[in-house]
C-alpha positions in Angstrom: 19.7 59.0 65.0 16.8 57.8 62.3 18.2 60.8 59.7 21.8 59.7 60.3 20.7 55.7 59.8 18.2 57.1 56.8 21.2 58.7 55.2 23.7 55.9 55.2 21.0 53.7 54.0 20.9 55.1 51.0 24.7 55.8 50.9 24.8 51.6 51.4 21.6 51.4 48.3 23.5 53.8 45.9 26.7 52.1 46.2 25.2 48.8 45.2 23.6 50.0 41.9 26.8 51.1 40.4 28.3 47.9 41.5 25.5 46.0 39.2 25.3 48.1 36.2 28.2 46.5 34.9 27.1 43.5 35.3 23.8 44.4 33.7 26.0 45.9 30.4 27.9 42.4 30.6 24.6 40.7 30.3 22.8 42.9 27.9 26.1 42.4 25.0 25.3 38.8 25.6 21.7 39.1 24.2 22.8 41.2 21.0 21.9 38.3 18.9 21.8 40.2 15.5 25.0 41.2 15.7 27.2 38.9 17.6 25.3 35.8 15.8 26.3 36.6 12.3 30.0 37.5 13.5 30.1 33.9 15.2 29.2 31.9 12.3 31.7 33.8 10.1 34.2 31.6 12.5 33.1 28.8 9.8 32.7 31.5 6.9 30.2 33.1 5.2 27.3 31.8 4.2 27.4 33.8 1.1 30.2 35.8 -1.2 29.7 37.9 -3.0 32.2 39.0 -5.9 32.3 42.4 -7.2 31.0 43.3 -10.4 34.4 44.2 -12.2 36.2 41.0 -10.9 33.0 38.6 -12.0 33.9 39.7 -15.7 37.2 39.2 -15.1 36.4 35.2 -13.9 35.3 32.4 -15.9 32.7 30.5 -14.0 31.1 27.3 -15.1 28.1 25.2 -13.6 27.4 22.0 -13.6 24.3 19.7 -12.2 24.8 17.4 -9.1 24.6 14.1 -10.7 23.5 10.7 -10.1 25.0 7.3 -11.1 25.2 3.7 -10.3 26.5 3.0 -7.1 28.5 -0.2 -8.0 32.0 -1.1 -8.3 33.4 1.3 -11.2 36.8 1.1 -13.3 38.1 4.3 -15.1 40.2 3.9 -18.4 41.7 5.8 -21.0 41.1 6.4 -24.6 40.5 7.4 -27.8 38.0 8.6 -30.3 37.7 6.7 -33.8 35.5 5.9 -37.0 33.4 3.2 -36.9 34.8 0.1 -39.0 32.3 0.4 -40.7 31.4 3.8 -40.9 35.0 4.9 -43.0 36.7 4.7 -45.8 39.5 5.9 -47.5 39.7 5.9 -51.3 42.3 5.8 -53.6 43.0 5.7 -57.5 42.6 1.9 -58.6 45.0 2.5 -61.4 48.1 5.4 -62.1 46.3 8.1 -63.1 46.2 11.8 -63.2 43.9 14.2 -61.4 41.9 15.9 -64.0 39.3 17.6 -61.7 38.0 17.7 -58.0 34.4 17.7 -57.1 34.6 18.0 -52.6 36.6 19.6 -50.0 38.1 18.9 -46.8 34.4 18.9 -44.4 32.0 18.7 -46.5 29.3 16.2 -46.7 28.8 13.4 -49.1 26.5 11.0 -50.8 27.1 7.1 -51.4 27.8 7.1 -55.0 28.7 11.2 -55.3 31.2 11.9 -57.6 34.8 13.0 -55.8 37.1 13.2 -58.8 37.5 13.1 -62.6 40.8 10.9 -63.3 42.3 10.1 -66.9 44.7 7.4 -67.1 46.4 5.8 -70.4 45.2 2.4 -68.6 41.7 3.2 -69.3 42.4 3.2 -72.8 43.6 -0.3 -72.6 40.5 -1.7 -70.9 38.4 0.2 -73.3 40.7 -1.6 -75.9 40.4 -4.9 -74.2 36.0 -4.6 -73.7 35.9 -3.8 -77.5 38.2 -6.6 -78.8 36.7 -9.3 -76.2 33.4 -8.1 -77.6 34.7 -8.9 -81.4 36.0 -12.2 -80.3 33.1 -13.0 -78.7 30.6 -12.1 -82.0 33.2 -14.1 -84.3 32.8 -16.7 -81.6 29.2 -16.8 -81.6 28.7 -16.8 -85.3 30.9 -19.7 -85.9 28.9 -21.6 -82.9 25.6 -20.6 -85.2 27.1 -22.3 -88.4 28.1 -25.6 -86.7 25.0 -25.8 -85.6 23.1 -25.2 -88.9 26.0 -28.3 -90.2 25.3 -30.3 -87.4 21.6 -30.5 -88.2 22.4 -31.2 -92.1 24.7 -34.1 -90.8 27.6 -32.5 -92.0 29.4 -32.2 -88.9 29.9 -34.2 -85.6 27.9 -33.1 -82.6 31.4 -32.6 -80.8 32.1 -29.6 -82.9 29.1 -27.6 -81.9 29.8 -28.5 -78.6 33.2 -26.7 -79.1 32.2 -24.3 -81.4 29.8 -23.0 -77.8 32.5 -23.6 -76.1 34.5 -21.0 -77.2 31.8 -18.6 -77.7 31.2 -18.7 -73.9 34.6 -18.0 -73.2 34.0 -15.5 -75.6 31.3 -13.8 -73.6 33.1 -14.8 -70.0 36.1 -12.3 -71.5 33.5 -9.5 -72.4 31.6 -9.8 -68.6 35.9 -9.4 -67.4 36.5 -6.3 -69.5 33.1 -4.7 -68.4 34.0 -5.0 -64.8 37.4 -3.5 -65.3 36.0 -0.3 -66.8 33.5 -0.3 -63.9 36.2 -0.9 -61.6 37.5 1.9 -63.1 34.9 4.4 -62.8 32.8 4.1 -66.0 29.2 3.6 -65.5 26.8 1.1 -66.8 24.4 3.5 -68.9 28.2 4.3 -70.8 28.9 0.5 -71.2 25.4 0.2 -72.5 25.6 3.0 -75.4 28.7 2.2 -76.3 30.2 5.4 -75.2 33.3 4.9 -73.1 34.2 8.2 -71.8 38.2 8.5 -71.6 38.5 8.8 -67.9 37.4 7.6 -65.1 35.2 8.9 -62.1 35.8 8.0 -58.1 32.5 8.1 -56.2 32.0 7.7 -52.4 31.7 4.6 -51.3 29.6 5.7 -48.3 27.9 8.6 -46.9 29.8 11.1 -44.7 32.2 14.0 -44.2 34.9 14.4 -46.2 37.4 14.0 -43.6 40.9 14.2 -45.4 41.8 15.5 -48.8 45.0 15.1 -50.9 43.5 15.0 -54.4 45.2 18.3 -56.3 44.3 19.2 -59.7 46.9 17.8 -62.1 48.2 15.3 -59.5 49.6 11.8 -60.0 47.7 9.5 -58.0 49.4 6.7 -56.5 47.2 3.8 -56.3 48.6 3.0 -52.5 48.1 6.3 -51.3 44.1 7.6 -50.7 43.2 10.3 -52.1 40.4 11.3 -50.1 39.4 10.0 -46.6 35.4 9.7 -45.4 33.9 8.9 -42.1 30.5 9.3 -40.7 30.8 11.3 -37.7 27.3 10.5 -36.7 28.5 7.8 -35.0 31.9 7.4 -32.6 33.8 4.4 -31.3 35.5 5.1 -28.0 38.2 2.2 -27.6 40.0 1.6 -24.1 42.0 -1.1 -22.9 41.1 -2.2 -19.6 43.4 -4.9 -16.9 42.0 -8.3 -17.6 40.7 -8.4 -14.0 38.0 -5.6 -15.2 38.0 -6.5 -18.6 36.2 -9.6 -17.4 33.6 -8.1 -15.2 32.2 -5.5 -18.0 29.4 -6.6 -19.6 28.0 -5.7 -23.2 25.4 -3.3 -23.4 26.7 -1.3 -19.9 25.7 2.3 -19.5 29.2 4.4 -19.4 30.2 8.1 -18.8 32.7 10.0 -20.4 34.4 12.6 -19.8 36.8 14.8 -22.3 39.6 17.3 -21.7 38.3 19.2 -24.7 34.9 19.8 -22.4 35.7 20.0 -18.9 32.5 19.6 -16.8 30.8 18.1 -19.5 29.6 14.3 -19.4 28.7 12.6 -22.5 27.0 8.5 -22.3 28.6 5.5 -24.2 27.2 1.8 -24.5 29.6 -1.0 -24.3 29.3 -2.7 -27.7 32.4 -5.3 -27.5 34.6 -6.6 -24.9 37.5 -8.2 -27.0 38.6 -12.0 -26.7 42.0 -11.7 -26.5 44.7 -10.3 -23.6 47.7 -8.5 -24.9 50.6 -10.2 -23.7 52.6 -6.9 -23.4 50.0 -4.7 -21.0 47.8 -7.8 -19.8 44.7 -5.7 -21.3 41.5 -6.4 -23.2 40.3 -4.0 -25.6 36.9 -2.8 -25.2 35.1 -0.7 -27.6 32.2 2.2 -26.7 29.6 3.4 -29.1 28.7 6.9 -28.7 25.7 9.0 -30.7 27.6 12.2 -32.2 24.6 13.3 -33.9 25.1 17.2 -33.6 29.0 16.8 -34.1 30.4 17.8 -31.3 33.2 15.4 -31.2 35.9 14.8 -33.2 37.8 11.4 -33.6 41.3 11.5 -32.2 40.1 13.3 -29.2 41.2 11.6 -26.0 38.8 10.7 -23.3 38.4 8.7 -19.6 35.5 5.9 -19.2 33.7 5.1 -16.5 32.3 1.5 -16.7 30.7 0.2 -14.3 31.6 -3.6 -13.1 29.0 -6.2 -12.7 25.8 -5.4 -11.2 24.6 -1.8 -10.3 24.8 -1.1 -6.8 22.4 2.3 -5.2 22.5 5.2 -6.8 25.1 7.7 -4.9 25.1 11.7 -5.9 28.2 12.7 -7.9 29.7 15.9 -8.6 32.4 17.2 -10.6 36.2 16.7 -8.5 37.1 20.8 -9.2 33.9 21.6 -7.4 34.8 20.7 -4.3 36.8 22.9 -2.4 38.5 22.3 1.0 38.1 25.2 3.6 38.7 25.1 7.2 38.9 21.4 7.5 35.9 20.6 5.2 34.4 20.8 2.1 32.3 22.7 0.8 30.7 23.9 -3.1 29.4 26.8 -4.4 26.4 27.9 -5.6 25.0 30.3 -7.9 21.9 32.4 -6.7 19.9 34.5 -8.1 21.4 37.7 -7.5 24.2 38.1 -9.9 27.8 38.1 -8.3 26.6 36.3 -5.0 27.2 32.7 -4.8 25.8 30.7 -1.7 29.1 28.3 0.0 27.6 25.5 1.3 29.6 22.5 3.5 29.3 19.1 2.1 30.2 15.6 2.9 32.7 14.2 0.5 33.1 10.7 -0.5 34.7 8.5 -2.6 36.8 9.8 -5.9 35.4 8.6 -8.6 37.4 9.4 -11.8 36.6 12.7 -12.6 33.5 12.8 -10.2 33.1 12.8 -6.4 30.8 11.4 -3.9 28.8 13.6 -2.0 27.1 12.4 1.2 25.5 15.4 2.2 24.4 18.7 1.7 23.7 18.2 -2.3 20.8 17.6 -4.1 20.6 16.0 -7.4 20.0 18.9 -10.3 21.3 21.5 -8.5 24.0 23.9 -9.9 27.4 24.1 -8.3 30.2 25.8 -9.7 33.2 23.9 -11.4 35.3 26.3 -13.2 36.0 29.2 -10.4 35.5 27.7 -7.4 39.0 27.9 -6.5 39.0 31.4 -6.7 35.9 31.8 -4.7 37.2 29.8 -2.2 40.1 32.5 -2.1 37.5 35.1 -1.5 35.5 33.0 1.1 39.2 32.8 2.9 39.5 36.6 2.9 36.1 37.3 4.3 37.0 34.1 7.0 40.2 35.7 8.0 38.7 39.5 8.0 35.9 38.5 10.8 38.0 36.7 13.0 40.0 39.4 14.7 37.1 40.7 16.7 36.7 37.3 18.2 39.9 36.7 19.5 39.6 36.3 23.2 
């Protein structure tokens, strides 16, 4: 009997170890971390995605820093690039005259006082006319004033003469000074008015230093005294006017920090100081023009460019961290930006908290840092690729 009870003993033990072994192979795939643990956080994507080399030349991918700004009460506004008043000038034939030779072209920079063009014009012959028969009138005028005087001391004539006599050779002199300014008016210098040696046209000079913005001044050309011939504008310089709702209008103050953004530079932020709120309300749009001053020292801009302004109202509030609106990207119910590493073609995709919209910007409440890069032009289409790697690793977790 002890064999027989021996034997089923172990039948009984046997039995019971292929019973567990599954359970021990259940338990062992549940402690494959390496594996299993990546596949599970693919469920929210990958952390990273990578692009492949041909497509990345095929994309155009633009950064852009995480940003920091005022966290008050902002108002955005359109607008558009122009001259400073007093920074332009256009300038135009004071007379009908014809174009006898140009001197600058269409971009090119310019001198106060630089010659533009030589003009001829049969009315400069009648101011030099005029300057040389006030000037005879005016030495007839004196002399005569000289020989009352000598009578008037001999007694042969009355005081009241001489007094006359100086009379008209002021007038004399008063219709010389008009006939010099006409000439210079016209173009001719002093140092010409001096010797004597009227040249028979006329010169236009800048008025101001600048570009040569516009040019319509052609060689042999009739130029119309209401039409400019050439247009100049420092560019140095830019005035960014917006009209902003009287409500707002009231609340900027002069001397605010603002950012602006163009369509001609996407992703790129330029700064602008208020330097006038205007005093008036247009009755039409209930707006208040207000004007921006912004340093174009390196020329990037151009005026006539169009632009949006953010101006912040009142007082500053905290700052709050900004990025660009296109870099956000919403995946899976959230957000989340991409980053650039430093392996080429791999771009870390990291979830953020999203804010407030903000004109061009957005809020982020988490998971940025101010000065790091995120991607604005292209993130779309990396979200695209995180979306295929997302959808690619969720079969083998359907349960």
């Amino acid at each position: 009997m002890k064999p027989l009870h021996a034997a089923v003993a172990a039948l009984l033990l046997l039995t019971a170890c292929k019973r567990e072994a599954p359970h021990e192979e259940q338990a062992h795939g549940h402690d494959e971390p390496p594996a299993q643990a990546g596949a599970h956080h693919d469920d929210h994507g990958e952390p990273h995605v990578r692009i492949a080399a041909e497509m990345l030349r095929d994309l155009r991918i633009t950064t852009a820093p995480v940003g920091v700004r005022p966290g008050g009460e902002n108002v955005t506004v359109l607008g558009e690039l122009t001259f400073s008043e007093d920074a332009y000038a256009e300038v135009a034939s004071p007379i009908a005259a014809r174009v006898s030779a140009v001197f600058v072209t269409t971009g090119q920079v310019v001198k106060q006082g630089e010659k533009l063009a030589d003009l001829r014009s049969p009315e400069l012959g009648k101011a030099r006319a005029a300057l040389q028969a006030a000037q005879a009138q005016a030495q007839a005028a004196r002399q005569a004033a000289e020989r009352k005087r000598t009578l008037a001391d001999e007694r042969i004539i009355a005081s009241k003469d001489v007094q006359a006599a100086e009379a008209e050779a002021a007038a004399a002199e008063a219709s010389v000074a008009a006939a010099r300014a006409e000439l210079v008016a016209l173009g001719v210098s002093e140092e010409a008015l001096r010797g004597g040696n009227v040249p028979p046209g006329f010169a236009l000079r800048a008025p101001l230093s600048g570009t040569v913005v516009e040019r319509t001044a052609r060689m042999g050309q009739m130029a119309d005294p209401n039409l400019p011939l050439f247009c100049i504008g420092d560019v140095s310089s830019l005035w960014l006017v917006v009209h902003a709702f009287e409500r707002d209008a009231v609340r900027i103050q002069r001397g605010t920090q603002a950012r602006i953004t163009f369509a001609a530079f996407p992703g790129q932020e330029f700064m602008a100081k208020v330097g006038h709120v205007g005093q008036r309300v247009d009755a039409t749009s209930r707006t208040i023009p207000v004007r921006l001053e912004l340093d174009n020292a390196d020329g990037q801009l151009r005026p006539g460019m169009s632009a949006s302004a953010y101006i912040p109202l009142g007082d500053p509030g905290a700052p709050i961290t900004v990025v660009p609106a296109a870099a956000l990207q919403r995946l899976e119910g959230g957000w989340v930006a991409f980053l650039p590493t430093d392996t080429r073609g791999v771009f870390e995709r990291r979830e953020v908290g999203r804010g407030r919209t903000l004109g061009g910007d957005v809020e982020v409440l988490t998971g940025l840092k101010p000065g790091e890069q995120v991607v604005v032009e292209g993130a779309f289409l990396l979200k695209a690729e995180a979306e295929k790697l997302s959808g690619g690793g969720s079969d083998g977790h359907a349960h």
